[in-house]
C-alpha positions as CSV (number, residue, x, y, z in Angstrom):
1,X,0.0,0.0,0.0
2,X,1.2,3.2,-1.1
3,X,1.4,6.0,1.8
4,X,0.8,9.4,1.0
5,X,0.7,12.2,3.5
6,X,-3.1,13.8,3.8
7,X,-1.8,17.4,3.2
8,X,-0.5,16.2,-0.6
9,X,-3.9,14.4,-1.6
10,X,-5.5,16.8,0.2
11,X,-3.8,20.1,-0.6
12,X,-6.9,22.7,-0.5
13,X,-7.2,21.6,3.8
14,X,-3.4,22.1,4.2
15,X,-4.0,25.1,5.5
16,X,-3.1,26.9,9.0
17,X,-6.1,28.0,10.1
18,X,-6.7,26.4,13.8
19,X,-10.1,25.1,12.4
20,X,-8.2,23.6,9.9
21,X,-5.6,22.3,12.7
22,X,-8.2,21.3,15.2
23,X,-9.7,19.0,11.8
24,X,-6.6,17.4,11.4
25,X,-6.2,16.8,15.0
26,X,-9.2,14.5,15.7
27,X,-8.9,12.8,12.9
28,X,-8.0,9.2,13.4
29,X,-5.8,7.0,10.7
30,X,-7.4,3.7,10.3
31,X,-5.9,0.5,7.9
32,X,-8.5,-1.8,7.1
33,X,-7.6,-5.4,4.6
34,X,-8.5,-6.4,1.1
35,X,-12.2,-7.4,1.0
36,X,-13.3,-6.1,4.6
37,X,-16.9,-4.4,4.5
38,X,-17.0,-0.7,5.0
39,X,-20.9,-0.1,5.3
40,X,-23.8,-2.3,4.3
41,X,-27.1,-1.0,2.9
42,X,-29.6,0.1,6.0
43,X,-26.4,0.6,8.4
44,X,-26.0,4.9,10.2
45,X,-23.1,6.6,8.7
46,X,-21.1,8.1,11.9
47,X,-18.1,9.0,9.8
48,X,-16.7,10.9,7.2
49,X,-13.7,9.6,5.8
50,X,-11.2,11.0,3.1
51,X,-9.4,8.1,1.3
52,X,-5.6,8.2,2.1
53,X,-4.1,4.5,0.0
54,X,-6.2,1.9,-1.7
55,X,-9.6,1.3,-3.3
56,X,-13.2,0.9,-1.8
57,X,-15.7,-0.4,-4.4
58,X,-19.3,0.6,-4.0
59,X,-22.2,-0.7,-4.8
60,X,-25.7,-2.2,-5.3
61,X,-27.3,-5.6,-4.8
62,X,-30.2,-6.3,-6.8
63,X,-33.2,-8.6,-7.0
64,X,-31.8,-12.3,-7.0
65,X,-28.8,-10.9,-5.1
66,X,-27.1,-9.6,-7.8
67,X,-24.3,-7.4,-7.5
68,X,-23.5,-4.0,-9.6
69,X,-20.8,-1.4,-9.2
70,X,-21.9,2.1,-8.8
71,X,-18.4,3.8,-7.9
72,X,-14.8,3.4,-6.9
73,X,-13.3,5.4,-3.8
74,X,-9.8,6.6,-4.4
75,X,-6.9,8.0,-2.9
76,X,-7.7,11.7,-2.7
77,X,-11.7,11.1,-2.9
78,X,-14.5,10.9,-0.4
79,X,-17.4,8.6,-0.3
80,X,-20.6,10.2,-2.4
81,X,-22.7,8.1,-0.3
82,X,-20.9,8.6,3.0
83,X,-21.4,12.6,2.4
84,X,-24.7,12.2,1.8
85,X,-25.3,10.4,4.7
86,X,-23.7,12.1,7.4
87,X,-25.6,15.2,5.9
88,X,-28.9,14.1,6.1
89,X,-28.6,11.5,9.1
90,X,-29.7,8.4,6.6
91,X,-28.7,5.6,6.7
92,X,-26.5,3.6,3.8
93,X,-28.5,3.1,0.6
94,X,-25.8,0.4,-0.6
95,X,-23.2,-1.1,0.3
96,X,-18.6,-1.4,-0.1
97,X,-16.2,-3.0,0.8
98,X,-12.3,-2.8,0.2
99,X,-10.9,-3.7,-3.1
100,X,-7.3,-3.4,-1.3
101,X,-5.0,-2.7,1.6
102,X,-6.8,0.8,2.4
103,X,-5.8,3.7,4.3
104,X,-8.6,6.4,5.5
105,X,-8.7,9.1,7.9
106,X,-11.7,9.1,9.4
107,X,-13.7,12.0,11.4
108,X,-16.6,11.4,13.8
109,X,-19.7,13.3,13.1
110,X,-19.4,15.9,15.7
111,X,-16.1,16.8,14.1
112,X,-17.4,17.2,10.7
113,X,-20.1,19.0,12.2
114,X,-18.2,21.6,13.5
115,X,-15.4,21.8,11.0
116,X,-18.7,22.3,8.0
117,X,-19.1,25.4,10.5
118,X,-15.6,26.7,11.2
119,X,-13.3,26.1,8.3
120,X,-13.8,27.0,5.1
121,X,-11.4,25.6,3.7
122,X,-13.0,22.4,4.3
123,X,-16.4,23.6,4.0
124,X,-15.6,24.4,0.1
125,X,-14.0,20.6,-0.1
126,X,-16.7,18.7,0.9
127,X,-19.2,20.2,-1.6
128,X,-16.7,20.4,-4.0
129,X,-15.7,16.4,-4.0
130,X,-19.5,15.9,-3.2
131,X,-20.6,17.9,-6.8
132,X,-17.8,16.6,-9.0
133,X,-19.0,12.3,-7.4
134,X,-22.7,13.4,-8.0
135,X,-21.9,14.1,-11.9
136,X,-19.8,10.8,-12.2
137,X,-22.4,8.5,-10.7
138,X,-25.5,10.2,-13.0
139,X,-22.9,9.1,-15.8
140,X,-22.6,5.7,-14.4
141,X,-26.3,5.5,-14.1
142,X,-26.9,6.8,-17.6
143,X,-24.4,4.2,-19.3
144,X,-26.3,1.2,-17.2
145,X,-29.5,2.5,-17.9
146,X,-29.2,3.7,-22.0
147,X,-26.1,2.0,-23.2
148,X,-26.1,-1.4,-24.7
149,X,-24.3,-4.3,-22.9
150,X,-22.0,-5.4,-25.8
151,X,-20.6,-1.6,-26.2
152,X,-20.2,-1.5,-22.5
153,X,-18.5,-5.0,-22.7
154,X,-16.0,-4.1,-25.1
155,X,-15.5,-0.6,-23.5
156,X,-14.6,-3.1,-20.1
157,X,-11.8,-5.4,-22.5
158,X,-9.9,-2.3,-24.4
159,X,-9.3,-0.2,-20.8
160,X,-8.3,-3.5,-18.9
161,X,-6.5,-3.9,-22.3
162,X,-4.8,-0.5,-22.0
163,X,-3.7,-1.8,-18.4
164,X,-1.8,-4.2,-19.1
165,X,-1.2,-4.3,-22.8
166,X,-0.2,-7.6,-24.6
167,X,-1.6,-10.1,-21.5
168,X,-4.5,-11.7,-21.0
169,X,-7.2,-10.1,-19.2
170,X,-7.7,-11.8,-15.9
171,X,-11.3,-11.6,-14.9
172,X,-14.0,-14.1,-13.8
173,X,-16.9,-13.8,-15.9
174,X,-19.0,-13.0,-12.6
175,X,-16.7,-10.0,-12.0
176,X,-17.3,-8.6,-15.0
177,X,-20.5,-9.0,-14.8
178,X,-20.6,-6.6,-11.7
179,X,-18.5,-4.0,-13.7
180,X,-21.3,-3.5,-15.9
181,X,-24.3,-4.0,-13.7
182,X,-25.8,-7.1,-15.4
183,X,-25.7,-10.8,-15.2
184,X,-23.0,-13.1,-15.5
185,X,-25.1,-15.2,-17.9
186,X,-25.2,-12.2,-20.2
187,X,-21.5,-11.9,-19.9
188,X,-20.9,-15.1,-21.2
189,X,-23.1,-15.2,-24.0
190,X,-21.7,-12.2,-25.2
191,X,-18.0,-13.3,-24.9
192,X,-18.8,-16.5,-26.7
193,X,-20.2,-14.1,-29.7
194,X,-16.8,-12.3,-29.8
195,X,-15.0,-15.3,-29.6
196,X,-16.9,-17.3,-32.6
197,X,-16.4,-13.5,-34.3
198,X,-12.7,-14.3,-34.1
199,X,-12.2,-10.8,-31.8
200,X,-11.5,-12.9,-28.4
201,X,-10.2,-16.3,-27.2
202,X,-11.7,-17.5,-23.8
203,X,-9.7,-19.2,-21.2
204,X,-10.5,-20.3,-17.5
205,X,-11.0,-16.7,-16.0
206,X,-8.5,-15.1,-18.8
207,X,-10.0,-13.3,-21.8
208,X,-6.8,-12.7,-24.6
209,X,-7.7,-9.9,-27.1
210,X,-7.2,-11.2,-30.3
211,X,-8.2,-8.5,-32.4
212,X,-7.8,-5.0,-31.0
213,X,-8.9,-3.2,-34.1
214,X,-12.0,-5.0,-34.7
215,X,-13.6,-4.2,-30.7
216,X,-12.5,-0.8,-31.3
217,X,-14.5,-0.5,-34.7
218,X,-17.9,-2.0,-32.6
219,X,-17.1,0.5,-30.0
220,X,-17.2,3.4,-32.2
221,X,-19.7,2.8,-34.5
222,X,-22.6,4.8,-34.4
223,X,-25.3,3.0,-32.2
């Protein structure tokens, strides 16, 4: 896990205001493991947190318990949800859980409270982070709800692609299937229509790109 100092992913509250001091202060520096829950859906939200190392993936289960990914927290990044919820007092409408060895400083309500109150400085970055999450997850909803699942598939293969160019994508077809907030069953039948189209080969929990060129001409193509 990478370790980065709050005042350089945070540079707007490095300030020396004593609000700003008396912020940094009570907060308290917590390290939580790959996979561990942060919230569940119907849990309070008695934090605020800012997101020092690491990855927490949020998201939604569905009818039949299935799962769909509504955001990633990173380093440098609140929680939409978890700003939502300490403003309003309601509780968790979803749920996350640590994608990695994470690193958050965390803030108890009273503290937020007052600091909302006495520093501007963080005042401004609250709704600032809050705005800017807001606008990514109305995108995210907007490509589950009106783009098709093959475009969003192949969208999925050429940025894991870009990741780690000339290997093999390594990815459960249930994982992906979470990615893009559908059904692993749909997943599947859509990889096996690249793969007779001669654009993938499928291997246990691999996918290999086969022909780059020909997803990216599907994925541009007018709809």
């Amino acid at each position: 896990m990478r370790e980065t100092t709050w005042p350089g992913l945070f540079p707007s509250l490095a300030t020396g205001d004593p609000a700003t001091r008396a912020l940094a202060a009570a907060a308290h520096t917590l390290e939580l493991p790959p996979d561990q829950p942060v919230f569940h859906a119907g849990s309070p939200c008695p934090n605020y947190v800012l997101v020092l190392a690491g990855s927490i993936r949020v998201q939604l289960i569905g009818e039949g318990g299935r799962e769909a990914l509504l955001y990633r927290v990173l380093p440098g990044h609140a929680c939409v949800l978890t700003t939502c919820c300490i403003l309003s007092g309601d509780d968790y409408p979803a749920e996350a859980f640590t994608e990695s060895p994470v690193k958050v400083l965390s803030f108890g309500k009273a503290v937020f409270d007052r600091a909302l109150e006495e520093a501007p400085a963080f005042r401004r970055f609250v709704f600032a982070n809050l705005g800017g999450r807001i606008a990514q997850v109305i995108a995210r909803m907007e490509e589950l709800a009106f783009r098709p699942i093959d475009r969003r598939l192949i969208d999925f293969l050429l940025l894991r692609l870009g990741e780690a160019p000339g290997s093999p994508l390594a990815a459960t077809h249930q994982e992906i299937a979470v990615e893009l907030g559908t059904a692993r069953e749909v997943v599947s039948r859509h990889l096996k229509r690249l793969e007779t189209a001669g654009l993938v080969r499928l291997g246990r929990s691999t996918i290999e790109i086969l022909d780059r060129r020909g997803l990216e001409r599907i994925a541009f193509d007018p709809l």
